[in-house]
C-alpha positions as CSV (number, residue, x, y, z in Angstrom):
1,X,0.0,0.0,0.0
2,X,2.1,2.9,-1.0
3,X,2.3,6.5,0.6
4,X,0.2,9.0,-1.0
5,X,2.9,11.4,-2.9
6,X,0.9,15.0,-3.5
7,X,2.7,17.2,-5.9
8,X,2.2,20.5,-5.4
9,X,4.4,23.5,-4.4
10,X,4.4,22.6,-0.4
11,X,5.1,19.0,-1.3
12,X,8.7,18.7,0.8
13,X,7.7,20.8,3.3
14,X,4.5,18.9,4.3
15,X,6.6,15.8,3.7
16,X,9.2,16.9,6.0
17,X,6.2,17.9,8.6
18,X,4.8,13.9,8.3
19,X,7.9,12.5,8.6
20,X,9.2,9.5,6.6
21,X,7.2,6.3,7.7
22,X,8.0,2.8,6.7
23,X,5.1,0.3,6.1
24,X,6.9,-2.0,8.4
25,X,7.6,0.3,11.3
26,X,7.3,-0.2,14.5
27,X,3.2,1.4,15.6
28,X,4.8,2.9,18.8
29,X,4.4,6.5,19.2
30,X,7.9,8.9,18.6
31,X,8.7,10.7,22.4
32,X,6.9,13.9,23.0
33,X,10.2,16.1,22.0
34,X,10.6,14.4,18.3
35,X,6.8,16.1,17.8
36,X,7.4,17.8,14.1
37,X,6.6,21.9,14.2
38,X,4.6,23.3,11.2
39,X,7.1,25.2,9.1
40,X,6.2,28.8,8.8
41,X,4.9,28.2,4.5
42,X,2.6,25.2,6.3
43,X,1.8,27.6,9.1
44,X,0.6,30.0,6.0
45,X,-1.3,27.7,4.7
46,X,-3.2,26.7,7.6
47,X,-3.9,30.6,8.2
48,X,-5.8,30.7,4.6
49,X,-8.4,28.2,4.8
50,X,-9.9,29.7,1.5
51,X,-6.7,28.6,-0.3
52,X,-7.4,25.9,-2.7
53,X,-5.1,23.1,-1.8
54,X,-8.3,22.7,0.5
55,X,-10.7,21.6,-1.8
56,X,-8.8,18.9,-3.3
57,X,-11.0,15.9,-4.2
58,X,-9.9,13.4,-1.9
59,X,-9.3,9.7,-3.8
60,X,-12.3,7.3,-3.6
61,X,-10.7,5.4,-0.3
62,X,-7.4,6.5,1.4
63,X,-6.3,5.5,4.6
64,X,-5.2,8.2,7.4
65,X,-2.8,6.7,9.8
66,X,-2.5,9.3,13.2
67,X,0.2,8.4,14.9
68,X,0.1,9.4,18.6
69,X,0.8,9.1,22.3
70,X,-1.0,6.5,22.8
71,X,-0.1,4.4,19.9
72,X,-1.4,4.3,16.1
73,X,-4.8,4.3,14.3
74,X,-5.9,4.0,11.1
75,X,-9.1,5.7,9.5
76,X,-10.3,4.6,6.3
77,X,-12.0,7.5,4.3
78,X,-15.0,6.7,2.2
79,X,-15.5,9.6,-0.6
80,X,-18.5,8.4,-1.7
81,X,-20.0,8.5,1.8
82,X,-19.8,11.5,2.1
83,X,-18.0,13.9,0.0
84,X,-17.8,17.1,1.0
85,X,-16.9,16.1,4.3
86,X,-14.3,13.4,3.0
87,X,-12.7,16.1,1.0
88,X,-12.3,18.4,4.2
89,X,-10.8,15.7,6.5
90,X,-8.1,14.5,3.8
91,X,-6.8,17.7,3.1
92,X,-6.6,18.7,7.1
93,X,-4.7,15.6,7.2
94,X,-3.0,16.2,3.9
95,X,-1.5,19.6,4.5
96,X,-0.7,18.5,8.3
97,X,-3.6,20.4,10.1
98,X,-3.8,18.0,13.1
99,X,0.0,17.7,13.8
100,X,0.8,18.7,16.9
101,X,-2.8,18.5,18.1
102,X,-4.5,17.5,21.4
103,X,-7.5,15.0,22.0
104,X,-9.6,17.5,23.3
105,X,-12.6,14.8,24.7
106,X,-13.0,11.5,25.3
107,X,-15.5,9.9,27.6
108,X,-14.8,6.0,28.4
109,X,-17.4,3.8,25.7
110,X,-18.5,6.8,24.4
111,X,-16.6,8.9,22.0
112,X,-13.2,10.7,21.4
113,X,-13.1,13.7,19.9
114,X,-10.0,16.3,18.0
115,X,-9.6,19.0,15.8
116,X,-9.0,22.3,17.4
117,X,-5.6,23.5,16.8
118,X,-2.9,24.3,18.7
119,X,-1.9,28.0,17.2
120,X,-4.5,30.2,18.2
121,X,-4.5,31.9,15.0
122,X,-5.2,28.8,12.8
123,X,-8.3,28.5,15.5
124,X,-9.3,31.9,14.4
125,X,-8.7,31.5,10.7
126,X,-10.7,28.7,10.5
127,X,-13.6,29.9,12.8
128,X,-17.2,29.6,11.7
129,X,-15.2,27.8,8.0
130,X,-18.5,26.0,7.8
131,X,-19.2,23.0,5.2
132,X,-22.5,22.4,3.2
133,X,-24.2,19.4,4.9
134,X,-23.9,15.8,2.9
135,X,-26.5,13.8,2.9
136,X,-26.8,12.3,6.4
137,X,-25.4,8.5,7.2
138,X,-26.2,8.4,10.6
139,X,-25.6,5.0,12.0
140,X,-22.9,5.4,15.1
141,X,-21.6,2.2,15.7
142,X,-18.2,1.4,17.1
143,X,-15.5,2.4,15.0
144,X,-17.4,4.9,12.7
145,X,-16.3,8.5,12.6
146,X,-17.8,11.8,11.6
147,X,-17.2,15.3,11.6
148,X,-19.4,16.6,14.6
149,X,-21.7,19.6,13.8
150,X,-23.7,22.7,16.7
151,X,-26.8,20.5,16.8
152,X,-30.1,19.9,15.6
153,X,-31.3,22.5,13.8
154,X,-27.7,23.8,12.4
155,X,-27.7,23.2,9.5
156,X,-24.2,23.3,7.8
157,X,-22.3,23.4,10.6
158,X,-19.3,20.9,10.6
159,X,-15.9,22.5,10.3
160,X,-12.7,20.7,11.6
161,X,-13.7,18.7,14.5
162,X,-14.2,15.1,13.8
163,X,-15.0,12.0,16.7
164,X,-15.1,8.5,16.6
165,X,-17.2,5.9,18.1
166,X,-16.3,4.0,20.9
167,X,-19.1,1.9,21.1
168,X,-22.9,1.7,19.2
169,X,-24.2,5.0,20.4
170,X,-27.7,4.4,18.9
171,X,-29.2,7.2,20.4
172,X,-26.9,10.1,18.3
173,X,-28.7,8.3,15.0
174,X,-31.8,10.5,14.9
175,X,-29.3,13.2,14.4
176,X,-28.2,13.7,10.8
177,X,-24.3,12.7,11.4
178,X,-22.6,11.7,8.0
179,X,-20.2,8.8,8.5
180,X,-17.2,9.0,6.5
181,X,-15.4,5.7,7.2
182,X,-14.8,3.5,10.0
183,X,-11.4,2.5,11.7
184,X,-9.4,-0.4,10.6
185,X,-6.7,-0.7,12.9
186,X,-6.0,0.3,16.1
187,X,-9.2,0.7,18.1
188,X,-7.6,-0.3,21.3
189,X,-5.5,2.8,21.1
190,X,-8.6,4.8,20.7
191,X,-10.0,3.0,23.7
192,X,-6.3,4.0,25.9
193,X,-7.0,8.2,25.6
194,X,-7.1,9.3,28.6
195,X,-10.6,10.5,29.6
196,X,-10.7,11.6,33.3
197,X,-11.3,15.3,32.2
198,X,-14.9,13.9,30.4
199,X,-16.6,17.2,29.1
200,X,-14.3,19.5,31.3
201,X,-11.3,19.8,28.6
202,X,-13.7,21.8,25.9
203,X,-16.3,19.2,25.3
204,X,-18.2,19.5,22.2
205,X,-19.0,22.2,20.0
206,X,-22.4,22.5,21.4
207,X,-21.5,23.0,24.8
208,X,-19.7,26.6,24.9
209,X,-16.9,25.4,26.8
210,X,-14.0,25.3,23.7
211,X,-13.3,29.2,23.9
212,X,-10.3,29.2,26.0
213,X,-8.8,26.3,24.2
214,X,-9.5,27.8,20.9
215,X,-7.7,30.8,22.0
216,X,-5.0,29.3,24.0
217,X,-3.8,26.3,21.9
218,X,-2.0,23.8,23.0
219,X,-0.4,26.6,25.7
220,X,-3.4,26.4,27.6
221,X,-4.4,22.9,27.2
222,X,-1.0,21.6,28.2
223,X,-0.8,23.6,31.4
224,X,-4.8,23.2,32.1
225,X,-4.8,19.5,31.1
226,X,-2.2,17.9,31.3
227,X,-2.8,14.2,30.7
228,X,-4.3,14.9,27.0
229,X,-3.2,12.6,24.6
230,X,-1.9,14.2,21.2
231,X,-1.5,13.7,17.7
232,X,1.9,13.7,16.8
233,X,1.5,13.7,12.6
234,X,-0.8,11.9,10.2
235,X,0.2,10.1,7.1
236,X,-2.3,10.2,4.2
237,X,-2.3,6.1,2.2
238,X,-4.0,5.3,-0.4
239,X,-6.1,2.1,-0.6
């Protein structure tokens, strides 16, 4: 399965930012001070959400591979799903939106959720960056994953935050969610974030709580919370 090669003009630097992974590596997690930086022309990029490179179609099925503190995961993106929403999350992870990045809430057999950033500006930048909704595939079983949205009666409201299932959470189905994949390896790491701050490290995007993340970064949530896992890089596969 090889690496997805995107040539375009930040090719090496996004490269450099992902980090050269061998299929046959090792899936434990690089120590907290090899964490890549965002080069200031990725930095730029993140800060112009209306650039292009962010509209990319993504491929019919790729494979996002986060590798973190806890361990590695594996997403597999479905276009066809869902893809407006597919086309969002691969170029996030393309042009290396969540490196560096915090798992901002997890509750135990529920869900974990990411996706604000750790620069405050690229919080700001991408502030109220709302998608058109896809049609809704709303079935929340363990392992599925979705880009989570201000509630019923929003309309069009997803933007960077995504969560997966931890378990069949039924009960979120009535809600028009739009699954974009499910994960294929590495659901036990999932199941290892830690989760003892529950709703108190931003919670949702309903819930009115992520402002002083969103304007601290990872500044405040490293001295406020501690014991968040992170996001270390993500490397983009095709299928």
């Amino acid at each position: 399965m090889p690496i997805l090669r995107e040539f375009h003009p930040l090719r090496r630097t996004l490269a450099t930012i992902a980090g050269a992974l061998s299929l046959s590596a090792c899936h434990r997690a690089p120590p907290a001070d090899t964490t890549p930086s965002t080069s200031p022309a990725a930095r730029a990029l993140l800060l112009d959400p209306a650039n292009a490179e962010f509209t990319r179609p993504a491929p019919p099925v790729s494979r996002l591979r986060f590798e973190t503190s806890k361990g590695v995961f594996v997403l597999e993106l479905h276009r066809d799903w869902g893809p407006i929403g597919a086309d969002r999350l691969y170029n996030l992870a393309r042009l290396g939106y969540f490196t560096d990045t915090r798992f901002h809430r997890v509750r135990a057999a529920y869900i974990a959720q990411w996706g604000l950033h750790g620069d405050s500006a690229v919080n700001a930048a991408w502030k109220g960056r709302y998608l058109r909704d896809d049609p809704p595939r709303s079935r929340n079983t363990r392992g599925t994953f979705a880009f989570s949205y201000e509630g019923p009666g929003r309309e069009s409201t997803r933007n960077t935050q995504i969560y997966v299932n931890l378990a069949d959470n039924p009960r979120n189905d009535a809600e028009p969610f739009t699954m974009l994949g499910t994960v294929v390896e590495g659901m036990a790491v999932l199941d290892s974030l830690y989760s003892g701050y529950g709703e108190d490290a931003g919670s949702g995007v309903r819930q009115g709580k992520q402002g002083p993340l969103e304007r601290g970064g990872n500044a405040y949530m490293d001295r406020e919370f501690p014991k968040l896992d992170r996001i270390f890089r993500v490397v983009i596969y095709l299928h």
